[in-house]
BASE-601863 format. One record per residue (C-alpha): x, y, z; residue number from 1. Coordinates in steps of 0.02 Angstrom, whole numbers. Layout:
<sites>
<site xx="X" yy="Y" zz="Z" k="NUM"/>
...
</sites>
This chain:
<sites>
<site xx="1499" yy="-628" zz="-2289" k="1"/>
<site xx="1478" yy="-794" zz="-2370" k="2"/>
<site xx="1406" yy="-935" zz="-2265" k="3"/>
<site xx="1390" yy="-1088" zz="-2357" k="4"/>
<site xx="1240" yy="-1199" zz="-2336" k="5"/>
<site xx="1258" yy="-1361" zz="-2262" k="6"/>
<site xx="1103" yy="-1427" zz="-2281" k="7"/>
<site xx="1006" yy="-1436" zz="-2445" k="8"/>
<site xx="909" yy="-1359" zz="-2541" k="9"/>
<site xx="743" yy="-1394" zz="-2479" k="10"/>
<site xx="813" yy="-1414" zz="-2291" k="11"/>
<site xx="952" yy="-1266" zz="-2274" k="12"/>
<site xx="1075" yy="-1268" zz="-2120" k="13"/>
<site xx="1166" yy="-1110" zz="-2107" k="14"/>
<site xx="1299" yy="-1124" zz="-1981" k="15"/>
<site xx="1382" yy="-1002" zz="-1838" k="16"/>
<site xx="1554" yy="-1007" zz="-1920" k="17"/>
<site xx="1698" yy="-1018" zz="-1803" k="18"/>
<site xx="1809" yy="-879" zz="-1870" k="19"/>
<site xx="1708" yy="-718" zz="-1951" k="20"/>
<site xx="1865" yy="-676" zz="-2060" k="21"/>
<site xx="1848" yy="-834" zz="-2148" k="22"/>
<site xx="1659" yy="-792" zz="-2210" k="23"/>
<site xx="1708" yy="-618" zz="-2265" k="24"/>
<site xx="1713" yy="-573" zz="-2439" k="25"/>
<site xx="1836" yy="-431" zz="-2488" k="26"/>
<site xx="1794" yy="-322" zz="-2615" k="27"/>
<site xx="1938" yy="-224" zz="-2651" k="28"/>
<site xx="2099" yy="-310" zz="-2708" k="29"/>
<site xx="2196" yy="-264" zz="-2538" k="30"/>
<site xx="2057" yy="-313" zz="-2408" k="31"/>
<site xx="2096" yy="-217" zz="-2271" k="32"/>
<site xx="2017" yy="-75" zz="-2376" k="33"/>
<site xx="1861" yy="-12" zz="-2358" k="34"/>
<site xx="1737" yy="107" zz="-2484" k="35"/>
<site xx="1561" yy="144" zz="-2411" k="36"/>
<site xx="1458" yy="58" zz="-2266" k="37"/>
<site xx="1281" yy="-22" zz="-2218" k="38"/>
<site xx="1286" yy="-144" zz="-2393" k="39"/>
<site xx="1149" yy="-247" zz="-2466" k="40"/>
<site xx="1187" yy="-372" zz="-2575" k="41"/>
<site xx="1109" yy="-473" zz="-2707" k="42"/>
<site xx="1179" yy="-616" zz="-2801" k="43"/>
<site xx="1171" yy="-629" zz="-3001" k="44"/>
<site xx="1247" yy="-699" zz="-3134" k="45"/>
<site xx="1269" yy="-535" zz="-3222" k="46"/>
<site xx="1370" yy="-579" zz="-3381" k="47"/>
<site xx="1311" yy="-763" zz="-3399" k="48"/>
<site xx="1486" yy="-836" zz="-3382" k="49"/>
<site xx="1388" yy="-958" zz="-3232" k="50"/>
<site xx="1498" yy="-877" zz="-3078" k="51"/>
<site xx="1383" yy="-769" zz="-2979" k="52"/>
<site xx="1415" yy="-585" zz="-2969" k="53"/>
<site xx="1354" yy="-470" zz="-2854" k="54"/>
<site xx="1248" yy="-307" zz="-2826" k="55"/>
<site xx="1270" yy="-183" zz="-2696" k="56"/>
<site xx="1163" yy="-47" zz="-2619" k="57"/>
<site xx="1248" yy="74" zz="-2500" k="58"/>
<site xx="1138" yy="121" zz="-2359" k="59"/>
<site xx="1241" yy="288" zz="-2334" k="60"/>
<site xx="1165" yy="455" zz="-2332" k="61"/>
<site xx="1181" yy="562" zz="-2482" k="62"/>
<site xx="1299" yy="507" zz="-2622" k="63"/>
<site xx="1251" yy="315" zz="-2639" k="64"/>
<site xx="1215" yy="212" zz="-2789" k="65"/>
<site xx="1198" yy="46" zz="-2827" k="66"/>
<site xx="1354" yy="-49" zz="-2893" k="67"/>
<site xx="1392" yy="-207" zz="-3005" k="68"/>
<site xx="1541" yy="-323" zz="-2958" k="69"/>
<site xx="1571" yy="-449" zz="-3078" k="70"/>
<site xx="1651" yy="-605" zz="-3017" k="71"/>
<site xx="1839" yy="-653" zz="-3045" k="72"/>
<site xx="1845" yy="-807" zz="-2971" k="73"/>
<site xx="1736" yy="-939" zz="-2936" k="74"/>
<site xx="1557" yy="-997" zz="-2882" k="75"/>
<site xx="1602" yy="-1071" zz="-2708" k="76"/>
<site xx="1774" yy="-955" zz="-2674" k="77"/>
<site xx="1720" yy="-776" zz="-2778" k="78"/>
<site xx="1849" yy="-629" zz="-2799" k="79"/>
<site xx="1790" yy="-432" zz="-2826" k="80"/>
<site xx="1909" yy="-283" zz="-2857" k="81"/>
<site xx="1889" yy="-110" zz="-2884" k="82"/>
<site xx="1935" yy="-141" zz="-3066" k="83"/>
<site xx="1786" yy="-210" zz="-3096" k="84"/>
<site xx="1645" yy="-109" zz="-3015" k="85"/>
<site xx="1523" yy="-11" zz="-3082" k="86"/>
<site xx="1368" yy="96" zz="-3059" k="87"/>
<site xx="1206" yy="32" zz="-3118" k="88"/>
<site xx="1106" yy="152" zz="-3046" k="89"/>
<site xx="1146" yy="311" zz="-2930" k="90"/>
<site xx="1040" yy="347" zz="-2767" k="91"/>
<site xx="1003" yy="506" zz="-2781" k="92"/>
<site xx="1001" yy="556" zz="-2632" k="93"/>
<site xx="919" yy="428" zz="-2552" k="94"/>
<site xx="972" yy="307" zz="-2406" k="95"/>
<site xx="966" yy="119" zz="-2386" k="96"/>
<site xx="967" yy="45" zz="-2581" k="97"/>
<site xx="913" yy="-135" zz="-2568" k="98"/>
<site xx="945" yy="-195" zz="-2751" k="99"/>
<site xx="843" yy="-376" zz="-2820" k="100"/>
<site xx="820" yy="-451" zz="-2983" k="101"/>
<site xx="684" yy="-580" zz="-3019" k="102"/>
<site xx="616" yy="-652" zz="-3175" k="103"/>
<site xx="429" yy="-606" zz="-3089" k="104"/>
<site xx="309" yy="-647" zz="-3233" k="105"/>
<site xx="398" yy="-806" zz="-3306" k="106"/>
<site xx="471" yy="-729" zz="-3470" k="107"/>
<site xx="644" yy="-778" zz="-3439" k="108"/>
<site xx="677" yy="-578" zz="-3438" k="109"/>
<site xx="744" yy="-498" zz="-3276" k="110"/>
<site xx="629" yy="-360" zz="-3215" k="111"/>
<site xx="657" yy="-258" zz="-3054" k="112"/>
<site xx="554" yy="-243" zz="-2884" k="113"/>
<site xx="593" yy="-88" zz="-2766" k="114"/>
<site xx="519" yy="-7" zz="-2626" k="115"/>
<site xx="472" yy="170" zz="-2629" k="116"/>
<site xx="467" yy="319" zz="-2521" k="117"/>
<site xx="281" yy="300" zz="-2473" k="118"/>
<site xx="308" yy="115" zz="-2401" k="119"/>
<site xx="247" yy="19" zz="-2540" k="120"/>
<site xx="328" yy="-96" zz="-2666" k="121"/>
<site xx="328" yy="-74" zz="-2851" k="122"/>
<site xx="383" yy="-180" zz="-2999" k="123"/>
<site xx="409" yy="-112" zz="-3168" k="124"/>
<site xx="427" yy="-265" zz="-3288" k="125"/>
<site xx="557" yy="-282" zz="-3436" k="126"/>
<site xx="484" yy="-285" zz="-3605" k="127"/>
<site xx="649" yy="-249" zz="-3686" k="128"/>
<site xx="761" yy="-413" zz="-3714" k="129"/>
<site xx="903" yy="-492" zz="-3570" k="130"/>
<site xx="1038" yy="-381" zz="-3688" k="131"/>
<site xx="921" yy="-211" zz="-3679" k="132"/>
<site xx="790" yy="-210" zz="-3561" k="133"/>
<site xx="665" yy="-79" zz="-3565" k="134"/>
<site xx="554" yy="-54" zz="-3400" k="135"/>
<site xx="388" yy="17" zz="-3404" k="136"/>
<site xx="285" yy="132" zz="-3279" k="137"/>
<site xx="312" yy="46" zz="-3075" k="138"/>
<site xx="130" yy="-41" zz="-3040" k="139"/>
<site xx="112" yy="-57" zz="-2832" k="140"/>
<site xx="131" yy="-240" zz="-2773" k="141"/>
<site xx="-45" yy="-259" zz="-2690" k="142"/>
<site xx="-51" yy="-422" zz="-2559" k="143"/>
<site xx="-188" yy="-483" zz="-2430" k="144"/>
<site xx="-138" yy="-506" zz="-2253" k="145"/>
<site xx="-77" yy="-680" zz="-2190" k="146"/>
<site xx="-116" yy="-622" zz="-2013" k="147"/>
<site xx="-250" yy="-537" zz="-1916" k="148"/>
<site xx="-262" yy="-361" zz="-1860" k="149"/>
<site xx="-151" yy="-316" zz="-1730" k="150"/>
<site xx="-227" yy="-197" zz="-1603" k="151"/>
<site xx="-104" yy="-118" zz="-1485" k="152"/>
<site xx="-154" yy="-102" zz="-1316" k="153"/>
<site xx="-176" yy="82" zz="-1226" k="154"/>
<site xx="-65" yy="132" zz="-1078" k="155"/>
<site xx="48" yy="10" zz="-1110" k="156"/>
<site xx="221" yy="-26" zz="-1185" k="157"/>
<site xx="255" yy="-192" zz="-1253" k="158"/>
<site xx="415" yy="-252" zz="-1294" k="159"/>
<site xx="405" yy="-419" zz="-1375" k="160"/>
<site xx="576" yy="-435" zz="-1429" k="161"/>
<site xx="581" yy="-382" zz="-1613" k="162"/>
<site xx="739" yy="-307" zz="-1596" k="163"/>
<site xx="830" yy="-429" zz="-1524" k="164"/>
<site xx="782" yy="-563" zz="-1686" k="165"/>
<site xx="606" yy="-610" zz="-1608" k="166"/>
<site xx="537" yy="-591" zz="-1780" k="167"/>
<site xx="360" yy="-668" zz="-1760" k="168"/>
<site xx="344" yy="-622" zz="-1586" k="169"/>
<site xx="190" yy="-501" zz="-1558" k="170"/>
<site xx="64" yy="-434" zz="-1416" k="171"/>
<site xx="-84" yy="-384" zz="-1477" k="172"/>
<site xx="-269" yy="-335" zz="-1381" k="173"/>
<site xx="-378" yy="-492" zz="-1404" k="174"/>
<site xx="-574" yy="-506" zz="-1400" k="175"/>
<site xx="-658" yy="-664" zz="-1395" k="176"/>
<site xx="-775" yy="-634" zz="-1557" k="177"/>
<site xx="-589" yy="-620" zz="-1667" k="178"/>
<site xx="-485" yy="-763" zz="-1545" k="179"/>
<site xx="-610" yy="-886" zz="-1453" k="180"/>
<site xx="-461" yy="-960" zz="-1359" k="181"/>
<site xx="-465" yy="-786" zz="-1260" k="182"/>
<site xx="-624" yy="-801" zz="-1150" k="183"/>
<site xx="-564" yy="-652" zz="-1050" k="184"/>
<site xx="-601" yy="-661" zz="-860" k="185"/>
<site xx="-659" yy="-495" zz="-855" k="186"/>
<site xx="-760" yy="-372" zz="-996" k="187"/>
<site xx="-738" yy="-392" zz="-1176" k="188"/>
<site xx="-539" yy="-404" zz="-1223" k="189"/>
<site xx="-371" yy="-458" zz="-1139" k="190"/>
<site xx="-191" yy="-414" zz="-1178" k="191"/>
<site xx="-109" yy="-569" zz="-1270" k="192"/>
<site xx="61" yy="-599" zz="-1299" k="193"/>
<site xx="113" yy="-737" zz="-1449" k="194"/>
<site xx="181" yy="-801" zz="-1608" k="195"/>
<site xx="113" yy="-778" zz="-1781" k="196"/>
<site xx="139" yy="-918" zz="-1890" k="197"/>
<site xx="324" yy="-903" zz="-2013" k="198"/>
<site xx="296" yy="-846" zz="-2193" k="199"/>
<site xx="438" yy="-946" zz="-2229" k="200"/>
<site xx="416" yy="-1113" zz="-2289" k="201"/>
<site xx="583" yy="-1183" zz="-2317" k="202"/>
<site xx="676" yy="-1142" zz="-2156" k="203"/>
<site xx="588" yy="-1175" zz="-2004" k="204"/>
<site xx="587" yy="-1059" zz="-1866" k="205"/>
<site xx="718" yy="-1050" zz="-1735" k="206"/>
<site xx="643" yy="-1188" zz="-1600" k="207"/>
<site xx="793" yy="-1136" zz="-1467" k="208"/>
<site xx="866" yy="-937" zz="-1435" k="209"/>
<site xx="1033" yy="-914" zz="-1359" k="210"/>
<site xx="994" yy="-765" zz="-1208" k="211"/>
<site xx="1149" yy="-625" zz="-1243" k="212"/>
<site xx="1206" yy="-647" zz="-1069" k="213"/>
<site xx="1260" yy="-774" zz="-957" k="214"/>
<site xx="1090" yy="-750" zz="-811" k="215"/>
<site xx="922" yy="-718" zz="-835" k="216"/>
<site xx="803" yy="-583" zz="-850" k="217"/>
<site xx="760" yy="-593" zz="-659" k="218"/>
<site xx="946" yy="-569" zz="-605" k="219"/>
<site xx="914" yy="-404" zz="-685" k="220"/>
<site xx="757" yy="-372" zz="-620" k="221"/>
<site xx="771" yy="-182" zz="-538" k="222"/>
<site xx="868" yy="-140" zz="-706" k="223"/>
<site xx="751" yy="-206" zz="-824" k="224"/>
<site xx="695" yy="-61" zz="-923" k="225"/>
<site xx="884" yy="-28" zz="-972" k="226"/>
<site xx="945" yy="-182" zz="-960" k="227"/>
<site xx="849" yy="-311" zz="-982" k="228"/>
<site xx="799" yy="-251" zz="-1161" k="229"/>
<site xx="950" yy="-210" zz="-1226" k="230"/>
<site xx="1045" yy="-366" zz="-1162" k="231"/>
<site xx="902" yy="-498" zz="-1117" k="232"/>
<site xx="850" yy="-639" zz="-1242" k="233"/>
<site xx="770" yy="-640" zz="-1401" k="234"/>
<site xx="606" yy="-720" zz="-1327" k="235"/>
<site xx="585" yy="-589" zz="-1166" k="236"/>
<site xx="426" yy="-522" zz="-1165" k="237"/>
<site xx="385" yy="-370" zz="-1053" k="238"/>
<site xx="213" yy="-259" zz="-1048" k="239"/>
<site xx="231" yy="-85" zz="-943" k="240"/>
<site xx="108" yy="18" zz="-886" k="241"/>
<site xx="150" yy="179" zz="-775" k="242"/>
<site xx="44" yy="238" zz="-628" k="243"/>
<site xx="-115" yy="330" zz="-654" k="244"/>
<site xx="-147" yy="389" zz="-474" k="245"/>
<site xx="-34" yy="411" zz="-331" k="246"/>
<site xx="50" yy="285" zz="-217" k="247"/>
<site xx="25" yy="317" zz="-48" k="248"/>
<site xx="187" yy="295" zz="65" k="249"/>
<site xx="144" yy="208" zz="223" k="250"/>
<site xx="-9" yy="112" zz="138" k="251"/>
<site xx="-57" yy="-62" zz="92" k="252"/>
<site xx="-101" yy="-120" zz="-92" k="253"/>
<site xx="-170" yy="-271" zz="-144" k="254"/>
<site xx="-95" yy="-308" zz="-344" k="255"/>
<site xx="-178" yy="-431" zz="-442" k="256"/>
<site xx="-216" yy="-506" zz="-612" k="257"/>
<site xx="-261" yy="-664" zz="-707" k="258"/>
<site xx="-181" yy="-753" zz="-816" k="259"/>
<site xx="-174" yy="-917" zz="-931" k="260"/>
<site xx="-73" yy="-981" zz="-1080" k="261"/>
<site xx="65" yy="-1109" zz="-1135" k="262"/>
<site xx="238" yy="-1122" zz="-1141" k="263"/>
<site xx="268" yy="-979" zz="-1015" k="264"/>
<site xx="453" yy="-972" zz="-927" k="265"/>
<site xx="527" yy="-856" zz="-814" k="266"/>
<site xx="357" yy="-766" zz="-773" k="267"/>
<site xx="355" yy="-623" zz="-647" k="268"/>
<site xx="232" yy="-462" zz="-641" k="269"/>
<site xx="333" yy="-322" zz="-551" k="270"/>
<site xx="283" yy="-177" zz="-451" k="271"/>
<site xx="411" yy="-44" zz="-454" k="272"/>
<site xx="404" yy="127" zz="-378" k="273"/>
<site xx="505" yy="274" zz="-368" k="274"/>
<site xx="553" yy="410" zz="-215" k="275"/>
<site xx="649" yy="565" zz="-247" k="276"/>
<site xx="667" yy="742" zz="-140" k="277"/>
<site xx="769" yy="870" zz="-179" k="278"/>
<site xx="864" yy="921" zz="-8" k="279"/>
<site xx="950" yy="1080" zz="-44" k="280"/>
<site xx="997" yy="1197" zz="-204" k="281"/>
<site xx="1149" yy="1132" zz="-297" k="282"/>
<site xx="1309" yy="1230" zz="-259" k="283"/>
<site xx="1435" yy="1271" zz="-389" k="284"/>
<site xx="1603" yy="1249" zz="-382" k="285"/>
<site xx="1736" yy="1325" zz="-485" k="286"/>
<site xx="1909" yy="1237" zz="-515" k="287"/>
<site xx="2066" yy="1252" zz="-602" k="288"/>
<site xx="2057" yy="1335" zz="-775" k="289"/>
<site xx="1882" yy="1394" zz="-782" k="290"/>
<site xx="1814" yy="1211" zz="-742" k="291"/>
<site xx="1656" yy="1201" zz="-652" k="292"/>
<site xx="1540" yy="1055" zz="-552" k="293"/>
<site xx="1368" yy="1063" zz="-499" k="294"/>
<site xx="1352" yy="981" zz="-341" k="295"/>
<site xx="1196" yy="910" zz="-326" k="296"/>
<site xx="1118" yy="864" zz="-130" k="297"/>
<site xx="951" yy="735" zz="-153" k="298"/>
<site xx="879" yy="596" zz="-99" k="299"/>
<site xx="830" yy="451" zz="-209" k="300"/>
<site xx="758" yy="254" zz="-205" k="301"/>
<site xx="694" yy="128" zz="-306" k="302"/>
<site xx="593" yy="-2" zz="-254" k="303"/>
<site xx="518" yy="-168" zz="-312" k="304"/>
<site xx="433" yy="-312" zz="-292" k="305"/>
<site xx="427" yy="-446" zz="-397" k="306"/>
<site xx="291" yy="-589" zz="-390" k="307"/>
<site xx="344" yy="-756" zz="-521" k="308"/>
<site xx="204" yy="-837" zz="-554" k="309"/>
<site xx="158" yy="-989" zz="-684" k="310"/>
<site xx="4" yy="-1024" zz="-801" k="311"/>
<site xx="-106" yy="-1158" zz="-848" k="312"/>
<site xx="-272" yy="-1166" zz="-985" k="313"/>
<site xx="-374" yy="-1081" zz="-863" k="314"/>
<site xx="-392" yy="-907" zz="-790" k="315"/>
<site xx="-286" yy="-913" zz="-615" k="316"/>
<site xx="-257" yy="-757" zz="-515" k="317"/>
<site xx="-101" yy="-701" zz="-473" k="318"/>
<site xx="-102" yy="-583" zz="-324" k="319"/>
<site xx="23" yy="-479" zz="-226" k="320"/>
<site xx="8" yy="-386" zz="-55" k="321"/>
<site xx="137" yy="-244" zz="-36" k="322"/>
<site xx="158" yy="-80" zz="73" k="323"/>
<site xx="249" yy="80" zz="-6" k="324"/>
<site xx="381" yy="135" zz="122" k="325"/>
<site xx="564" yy="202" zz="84" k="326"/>
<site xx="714" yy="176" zz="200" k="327"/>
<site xx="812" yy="320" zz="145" k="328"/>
<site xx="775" yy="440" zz="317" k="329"/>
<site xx="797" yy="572" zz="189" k="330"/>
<site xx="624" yy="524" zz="115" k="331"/>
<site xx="518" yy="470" zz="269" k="332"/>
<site xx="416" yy="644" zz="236" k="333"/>
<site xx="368" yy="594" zz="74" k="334"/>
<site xx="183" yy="568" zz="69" k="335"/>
<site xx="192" yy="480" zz="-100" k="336"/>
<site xx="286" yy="397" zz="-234" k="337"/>
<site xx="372" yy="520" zz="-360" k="338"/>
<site xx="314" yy="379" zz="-480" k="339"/>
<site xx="258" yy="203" zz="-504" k="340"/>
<site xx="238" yy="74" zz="-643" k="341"/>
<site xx="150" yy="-121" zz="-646" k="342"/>
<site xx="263" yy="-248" zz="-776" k="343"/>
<site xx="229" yy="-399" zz="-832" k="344"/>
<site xx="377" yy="-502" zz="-876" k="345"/>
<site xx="427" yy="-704" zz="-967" k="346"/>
<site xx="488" yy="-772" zz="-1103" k="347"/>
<site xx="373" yy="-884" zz="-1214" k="348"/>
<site xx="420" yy="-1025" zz="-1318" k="349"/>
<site xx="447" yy="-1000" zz="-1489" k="350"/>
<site xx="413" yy="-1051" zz="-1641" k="351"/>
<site xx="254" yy="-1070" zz="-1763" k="352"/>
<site xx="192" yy="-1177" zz="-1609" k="353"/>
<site xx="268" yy="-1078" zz="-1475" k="354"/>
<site xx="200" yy="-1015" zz="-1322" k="355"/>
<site xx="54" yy="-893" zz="-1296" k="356"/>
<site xx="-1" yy="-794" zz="-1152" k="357"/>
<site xx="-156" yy="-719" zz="-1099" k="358"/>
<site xx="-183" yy="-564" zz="-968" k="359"/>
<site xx="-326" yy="-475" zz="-894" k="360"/>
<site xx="-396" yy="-367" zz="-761" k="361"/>
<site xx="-236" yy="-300" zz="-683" k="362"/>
<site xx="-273" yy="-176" zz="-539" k="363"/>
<site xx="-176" yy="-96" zz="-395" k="364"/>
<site xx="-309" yy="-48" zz="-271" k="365"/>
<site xx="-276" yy="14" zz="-79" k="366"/>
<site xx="-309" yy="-105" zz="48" k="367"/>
</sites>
């Protein structure tokens, strides 16, 4: 596709268009025709007639390559055909070719970057000429880190959105001696949950996300771990941690932790536990034509409880009483939950200066 920018060059605007077909760009003459799948493109003026051409990598398995399509038309409206595509170089094998071409060292000669199969980056520069290049041996791209050591906490699993286009989101374990803005309330570290600033320096960072449905998170709440991050927006935040020791049915609990930050919305901790008993052995029943169903006689419930809560700059305790019981009559025998998990759930502001939030010394203990 081919969205145009409507900004400049040192501001870009790229714009939702209103129709996709009108952004597509064939590449076949009859463009209801497909060849391949997953492309990545790079633009190029291959043949220095000034209309850009393009280079695709197939991410397909097995027999992919990376193809040249030179340009029949024009800058702003291009035209590719079959007729003229070729293979510049073939894959090998190997899945996902992501084809660039950079004048790196400032010799006016095009030399290539690539990444290879052990996660790092290589360039081999051009010490041929534009007409015949000739690439020496790959040297590894080495970098230093813009950002501090992420340390992922134990027991828990954060989601902080990455694959819904939260790009700089992150939740990391934070001790005072590396972020002096964490102070925890309690020991030596505390779970935070933030922004790291946008490598990019010419288009700023999204300051406003458009949630994939119409409701919020909490609308969802009971369905969260399948729903909630599949559909939920690109700034939801969540932080689960399963039970360690039993739930008691019948008992009190006292849940509690403390929190502070900026910029938090939507913030809830939940408390969500699980009943199950298995009342008799499933039955089989044969039907028509050798079909068969397992019948299947149990009890189940889920439970939750959710407690919203907001932040401030300092350490405030949020705090929960609750008692584990199931109404299902099935399950008043159970003793226990079949299982239990503690989540901590928001949305954060985003942006270089978005929202960050700060938790520590959650506990569950019997009253």
């Amino acid at each position: 596709m081919l969205i145009p920018n409507a900004g400049s060059g040192a501001k870009p605007d790229y714009r939702q268009p209103s129709n996709i077909a009108s952004v597509i760009i064939p590449t076949m003459k009859d463009s209801l025709k497909k060849w391949e799948n997953m492309f990545a493109p790079a633009v190029w003026d291959w043949n220095k007639d000034r209309k850009d051409d393009l280079l695709v990598g197939e991410g397909s398995y097995s027999a992919n390559s990376i193809h040249l399509l030179l340009n029949q038309g024009s800058g702003g409206r291009p035209i590719f055909d079959e007729n003229n595509r070729s293979v510049l170089a073939y894959g090998m094998g190997l899945e996902q070719l992501t084809p660039c071409i950079v004048d790196y060292n400032g010799d006016g000669l095009f030399d290539l970057v690539f990444g290879k199969s052990n996660g790092k980056i290589a360039i081999p520069l051009n010490s041929g000429s534009k007409t015949e290049p000739k690439f020496g041996a790959p040297v590894e791209v080495k970098g230093s880190a813009v950002t501090p050591a992420f340390n992922s906490p134990s027991g828990r699993e954060c989601d902080f959105g990455l694959d819904r286009g939260n790009f700089h989101g992150f939740f990391s374990v934070a001790k005072e001696a590396d972020d002096p803005e964490a102070r925890p309330a309690e020991g030596v570290a505390c779970l935070k949950a933030g922004y790291i600033p946008s490598p990019n320096t010419i288009m700023p960072v999204p300051t406003r996300y458009s949630p994939a449905f119409g409701k919020t998170w909490s609308d969802y709440a009971w369905d969260w771990i399948t729903r909630v991050r599949r559909d939920g927006s690109s700034n939801f935040f969540s932080a689960v941690q399963s039970g360690r020791s039993p739930l008691k049915t019948g008992t009190s609990y006292i849940f509690s932790m403390k929190v502070k930050g900026n910029k938090v919305n939507a913030a809830a901790a939940g408390i969500y536990y699980h009943g199950y008993k298995k009342l008799s052995e499933e039955k089989i029943e044969r039907g028509d034509r050798g079909s068969v169903t397992v019948k299947k006689n149990e009890a189940e419930q889920r439970k939750q409880e959710l407690v919203p809560f907001n932040v401030g700059s300092q350490w405030t305790e949020v705090r929960k009483e609750l008692t584990v019981k199931f109404d299902d009559k099935n399950l008043a025998d159970l003793t226990k939950a079949t299982s239990w998990s503690t989540a901590i759930l928001f949305t954060l502001g985003p942006g270089s200066n978005g929202g960050t939030l700060y938790v520590d010394d959650v506990k569950i203990i019997e009253k």
